[in-house]
Each structure stands twice: as C-alpha cells, then as structure tokens.
C-alpha positions as CSV (number, residue, x, y, z in Angstrom):
1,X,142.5,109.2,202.7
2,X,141.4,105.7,204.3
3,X,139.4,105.0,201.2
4,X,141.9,105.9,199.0
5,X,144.2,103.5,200.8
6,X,141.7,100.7,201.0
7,X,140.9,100.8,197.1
8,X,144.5,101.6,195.9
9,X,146.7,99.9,198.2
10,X,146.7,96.7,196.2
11,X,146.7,98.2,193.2
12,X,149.8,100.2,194.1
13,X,151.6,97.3,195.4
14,X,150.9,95.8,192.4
15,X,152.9,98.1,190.4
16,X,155.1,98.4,192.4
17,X,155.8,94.3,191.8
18,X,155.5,94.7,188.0
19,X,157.6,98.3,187.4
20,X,161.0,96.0,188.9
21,X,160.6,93.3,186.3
22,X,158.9,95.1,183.4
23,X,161.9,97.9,183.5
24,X,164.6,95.2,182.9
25,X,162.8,93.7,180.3
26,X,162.2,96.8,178.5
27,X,165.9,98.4,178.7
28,X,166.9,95.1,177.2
29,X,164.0,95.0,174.3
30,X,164.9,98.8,173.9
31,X,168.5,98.1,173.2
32,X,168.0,95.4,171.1
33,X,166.1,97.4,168.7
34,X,162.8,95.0,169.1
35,X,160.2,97.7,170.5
36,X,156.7,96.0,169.9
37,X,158.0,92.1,170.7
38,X,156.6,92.9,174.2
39,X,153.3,94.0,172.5
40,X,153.4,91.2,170.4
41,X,153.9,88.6,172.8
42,X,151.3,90.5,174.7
43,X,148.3,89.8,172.4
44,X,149.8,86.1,171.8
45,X,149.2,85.5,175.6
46,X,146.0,87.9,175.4
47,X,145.1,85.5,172.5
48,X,145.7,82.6,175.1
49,X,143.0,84.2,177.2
50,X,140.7,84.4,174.7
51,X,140.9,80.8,173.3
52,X,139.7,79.6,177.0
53,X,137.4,82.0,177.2
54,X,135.6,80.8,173.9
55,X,136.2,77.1,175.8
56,X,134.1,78.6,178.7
57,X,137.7,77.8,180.9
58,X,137.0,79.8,184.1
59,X,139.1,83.3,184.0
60,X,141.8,82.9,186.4
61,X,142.1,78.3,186.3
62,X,145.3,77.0,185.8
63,X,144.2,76.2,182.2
64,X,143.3,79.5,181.1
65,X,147.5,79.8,182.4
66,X,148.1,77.0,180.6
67,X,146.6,77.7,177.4
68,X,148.5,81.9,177.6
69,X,151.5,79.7,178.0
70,X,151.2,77.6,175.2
71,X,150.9,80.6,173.0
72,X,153.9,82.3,174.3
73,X,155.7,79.4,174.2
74,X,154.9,79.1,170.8
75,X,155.3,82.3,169.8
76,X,158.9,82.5,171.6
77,X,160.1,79.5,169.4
78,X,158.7,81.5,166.5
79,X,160.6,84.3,166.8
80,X,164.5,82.7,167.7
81,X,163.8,80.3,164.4
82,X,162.6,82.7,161.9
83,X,166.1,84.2,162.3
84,X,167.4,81.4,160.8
85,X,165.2,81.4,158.0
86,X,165.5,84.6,156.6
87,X,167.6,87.5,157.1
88,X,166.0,90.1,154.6
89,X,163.2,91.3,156.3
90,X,164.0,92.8,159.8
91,X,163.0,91.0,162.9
92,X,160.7,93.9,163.8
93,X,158.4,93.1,160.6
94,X,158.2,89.4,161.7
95,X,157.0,91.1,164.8
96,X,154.1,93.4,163.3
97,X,153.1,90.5,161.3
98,X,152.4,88.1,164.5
99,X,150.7,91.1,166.8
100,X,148.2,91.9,163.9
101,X,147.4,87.7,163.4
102,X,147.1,87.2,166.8
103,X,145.2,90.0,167.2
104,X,142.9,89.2,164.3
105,X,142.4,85.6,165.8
106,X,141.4,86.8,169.0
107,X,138.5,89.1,167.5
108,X,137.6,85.7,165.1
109,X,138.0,83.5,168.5
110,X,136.1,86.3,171.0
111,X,132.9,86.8,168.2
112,X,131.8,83.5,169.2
113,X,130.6,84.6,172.3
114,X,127.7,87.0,173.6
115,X,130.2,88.6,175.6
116,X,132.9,89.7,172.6
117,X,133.2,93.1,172.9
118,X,133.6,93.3,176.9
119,X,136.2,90.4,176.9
120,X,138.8,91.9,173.7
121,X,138.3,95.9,176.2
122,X,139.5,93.7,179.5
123,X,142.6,92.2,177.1
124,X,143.2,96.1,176.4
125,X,142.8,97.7,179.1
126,X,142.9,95.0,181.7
127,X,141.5,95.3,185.6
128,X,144.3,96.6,187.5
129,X,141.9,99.0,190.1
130,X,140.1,95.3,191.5
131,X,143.6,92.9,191.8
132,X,143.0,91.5,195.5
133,X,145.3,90.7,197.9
134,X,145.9,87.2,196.9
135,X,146.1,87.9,193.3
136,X,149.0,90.6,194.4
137,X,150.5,87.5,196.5
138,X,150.3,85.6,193.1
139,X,152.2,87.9,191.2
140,X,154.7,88.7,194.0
141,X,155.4,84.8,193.9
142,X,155.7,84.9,189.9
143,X,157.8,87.9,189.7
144,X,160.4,86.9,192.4
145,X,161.1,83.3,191.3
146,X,161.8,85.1,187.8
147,X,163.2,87.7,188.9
148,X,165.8,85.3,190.6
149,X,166.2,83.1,187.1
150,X,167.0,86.7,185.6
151,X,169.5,87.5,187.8
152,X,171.1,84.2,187.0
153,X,171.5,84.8,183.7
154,X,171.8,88.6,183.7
155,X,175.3,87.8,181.8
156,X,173.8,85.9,179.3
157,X,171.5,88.1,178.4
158,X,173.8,91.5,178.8
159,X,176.0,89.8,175.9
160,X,173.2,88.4,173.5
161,X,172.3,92.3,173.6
162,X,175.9,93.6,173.0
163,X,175.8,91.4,170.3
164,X,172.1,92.4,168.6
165,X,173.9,96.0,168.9
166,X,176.6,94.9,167.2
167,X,174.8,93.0,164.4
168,X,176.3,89.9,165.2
169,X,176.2,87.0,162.9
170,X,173.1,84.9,164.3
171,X,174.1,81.5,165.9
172,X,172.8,78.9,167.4
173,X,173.9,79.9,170.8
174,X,172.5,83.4,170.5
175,X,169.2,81.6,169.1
176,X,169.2,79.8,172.2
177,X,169.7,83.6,174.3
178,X,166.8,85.1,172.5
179,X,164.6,82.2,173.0
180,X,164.6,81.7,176.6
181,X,164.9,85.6,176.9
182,X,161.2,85.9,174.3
183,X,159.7,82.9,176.5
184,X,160.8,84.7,179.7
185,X,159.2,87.8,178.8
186,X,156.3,85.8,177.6
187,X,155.9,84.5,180.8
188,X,155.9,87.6,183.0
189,X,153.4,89.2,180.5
190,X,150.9,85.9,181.4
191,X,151.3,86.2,184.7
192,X,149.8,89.8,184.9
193,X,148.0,89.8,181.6
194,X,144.3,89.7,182.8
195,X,145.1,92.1,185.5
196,X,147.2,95.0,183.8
197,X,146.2,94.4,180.0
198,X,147.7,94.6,176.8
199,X,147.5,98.8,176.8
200,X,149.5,99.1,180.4
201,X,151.8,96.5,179.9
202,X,153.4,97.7,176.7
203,X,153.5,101.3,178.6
204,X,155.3,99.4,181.7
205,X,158.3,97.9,179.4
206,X,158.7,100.7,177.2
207,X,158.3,103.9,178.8
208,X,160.2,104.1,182.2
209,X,162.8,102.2,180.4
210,X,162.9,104.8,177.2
211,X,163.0,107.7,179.6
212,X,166.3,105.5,182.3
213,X,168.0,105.4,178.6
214,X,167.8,109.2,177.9
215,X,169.2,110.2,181.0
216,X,172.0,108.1,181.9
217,X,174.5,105.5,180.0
218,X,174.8,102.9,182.8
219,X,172.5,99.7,182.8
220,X,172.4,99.6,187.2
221,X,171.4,103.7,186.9
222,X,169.0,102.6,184.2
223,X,167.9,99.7,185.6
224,X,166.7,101.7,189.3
225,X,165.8,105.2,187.9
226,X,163.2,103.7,185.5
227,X,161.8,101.4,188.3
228,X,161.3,104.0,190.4
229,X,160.3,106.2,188.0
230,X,157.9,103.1,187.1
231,X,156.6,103.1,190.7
232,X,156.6,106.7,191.0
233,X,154.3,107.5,187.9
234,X,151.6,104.1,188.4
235,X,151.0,105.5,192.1
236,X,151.0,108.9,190.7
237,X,148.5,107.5,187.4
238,X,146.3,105.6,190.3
239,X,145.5,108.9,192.3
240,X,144.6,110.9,189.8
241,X,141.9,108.3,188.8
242,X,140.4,107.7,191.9
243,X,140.7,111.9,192.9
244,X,138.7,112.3,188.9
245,X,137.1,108.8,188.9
246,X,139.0,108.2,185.6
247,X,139.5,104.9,184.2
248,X,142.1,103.5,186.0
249,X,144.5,101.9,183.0
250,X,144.2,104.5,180.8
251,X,144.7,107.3,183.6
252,X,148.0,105.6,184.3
253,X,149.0,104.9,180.2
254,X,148.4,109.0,180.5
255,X,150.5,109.8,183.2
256,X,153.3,107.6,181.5
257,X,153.1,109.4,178.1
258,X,153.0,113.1,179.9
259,X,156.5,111.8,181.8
260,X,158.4,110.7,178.7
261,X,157.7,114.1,176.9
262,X,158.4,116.0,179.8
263,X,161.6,113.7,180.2
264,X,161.9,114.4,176.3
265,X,162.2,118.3,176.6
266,X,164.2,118.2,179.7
267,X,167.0,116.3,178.1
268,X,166.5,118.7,174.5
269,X,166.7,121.8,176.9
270,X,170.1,120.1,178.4
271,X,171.7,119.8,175.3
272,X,170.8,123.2,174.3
C-alpha cells in the first residue's frame, strides 16, 4: 500500500485537478454537437509541442508553452471565423479537416528528428504515471485561475450553447462566445498536454460528460456526477495499472470505455 501511495498519489491528484475542468468543457462541447473540437485542438497544441521539439526548445520552457499557445490560439480564431464563411459544410467537417493537418504536420515536423517515433507516442499517450509534485502545483494553479474565468462567464457560455441547440443564426456576438470558449478549452488542453496526452484527454471531456448526460437532465447534476465519476474511474484506471503493471494512460482510456458501456446498458435496461 505505501508504494502504491508514493507512485500514484500525484498522479491521482492530478486527475482529480483535470476531471473538474475537463467535465464542464465536455458537457458543453457534447451539447453543442462539436465532439472531436477537443481532439482537434488537442493535436493543434500537441502540434505546438512538436514544433519546439524540432527547435530543440527544452520540454517543459515557457516557449515550448508559448509556441502550444500560439497554435491554439490560432486554431480557436479558425474555428469562430470559418462560420462566417461558409455555412454548407457542418462545423464538425471543418473540425476533422484541422485534426488530420495538424496531425499530418506534426509527423512532417517530428521526422526531422532521431527521436520521432518516441516523441508523436508521448503526444498520444502522454506521461501521466511520472507528473511530480510541482508539475501537479502547476496544473492546480492553471486550472483554478480558469476555472474561476469559467465561472464568470458560465452565463455566457450556458446561452451560446442554448443557442447552437437551437440553430441560431450565427452572429457576431455568438462568434465572439465560441471564440473565447475554443481558446479557453485550448488553453486547459496546453496546460496538461505533455502530461495526460492527446488519447486521455479526449477520454477526460467526452466520457464522464457522455455518461452525466445519459443519466440526468440538469447541468449542476451533470456537471458533479461526471466529475466524480471522472475522479472515481482515473483512480480506479491508475490501480489497476500499477496492481497489472499496465500502461498507465491506456489502462485508464480502458477503464473509461468499460464505464460508458456499462452506463450504456444500465440506462437501456431502465427504459425497458
């Protein structure tokens, strides 16, 4: 027990920190009908990563940050504007066509270097099991001076999702909502990006928040079942790796996946 609390204690605390932010944002992408923007924006901060990398930036310097950042950023604006350009292809094709680019630039970028193929598997499946202590401090700090700019503007974005619901004319104003709410969601994704990785991260917004939205109608019940389901399943996902000596993100992308069909056929044998 004392070695599993010395090697999983951070780790745990550490999803514990993202499951709280990464469950709002993923009730709110659900709703708004935009599943893979969180994967997409993702692989535009992994791509971030990847472009310092090939600049021989150290891993964790504030311009490896800065350079994740200027992709999101970029990739934010993208996605508020091309809504004005165009309304015959659906936003969620815009969305494909980014992940696979960026994607596709980040293999071009990584092939540069001797170390390729080990640097595009940490983007994947990132290095949750070895976060430290400070790194957990660094997220704690990240998540809770967002987490407070979300909760000032949890009416703003609560309507600009009524309204994607709703299939709103798209103005300005709403162009406005969805591009602070892409860059905010951009942002939390950079700050844990070389820790969790692309695989964990998508499972963190979409899962807990997919299974809160089968089983009750309220956004507060959704909001705390799927964080501490979110909780609940990492610490779960992070024992059965180190009781098996599994690898640790894809135990826990496992553990999610076995709770949302279970979730799944208990809500099909309620309607029965």
């Amino acid at each position: 027990m004392s070695d599993f609390i010395t090697f999983m204690a951070a780790p745990a605390l550490g999803c514990l920190v993202m499951s709280f932010i990464f469950t709002y944002f993923g009730i709110h992408v659900l709703k708004r009908g935009i599943v893979f923007i969180d994967l997409s924006m993702a692989q535009l901060a992994a791509l971030g990563t990847t472009v310092a990398f090939a600049l021989n930036l150290e891993e964790h310097s504030l311009e490896t940050l800065l350079v994740s950042i200027g992709f999101v950023f970029i990739g934010a604006s993208f996605f508020a504007l091309v809504r004005f350009m165009t309304n015959r292809i659906s936003q969620e094709a815009v969305i494909g066509i980014v992940y696979v680019v960026a994607a596709s630039l980040a293999v071009i970028v990584a092939d540069r270097s001797p170390r390729a193929a080990e640097h595009i598997q940490h983007t994947l499946n990132g290095s949750i099991l070895w976060i430290s202590w400070e790194g957990v401090l660094q997220l704690l700090t990240a998540f809770t001076v967002l987490g407070g700019f979300l909760w000032a503007t949890r009416k703003m974005f609560i309507q600009c999702t009524d309204q994607a619901k709703l299939s709103q004319p798209y103005t300005r104003k709403r162009g406005l909502c969805d591009f602070v709410f892409y860059l905010a969601l951009g942002l939390a994704i950079v700050a844990c990006i070389q820790t969790a990785g692309i695989f964990l991260i998508f499972t963190l917004l979409i899962v807990p928040a997919a299974c809160a939205l089968q089983l009750y109608d309220s956004l507060a019940k959704q909001l705390w079942v799927g964080t501490l389901m979110s909780i609940l399943v990492s610490w779960a996902g992070l024992g059965l790796s180190f009781a098996y000596d599994l690898p640790t993100g894809s135990t826990l992308v496992c553990a999610f996946g076995i709770t949302f069909i279970s979730i799944l056929g208990f809500c099909f044998l309620l309607k029965k």
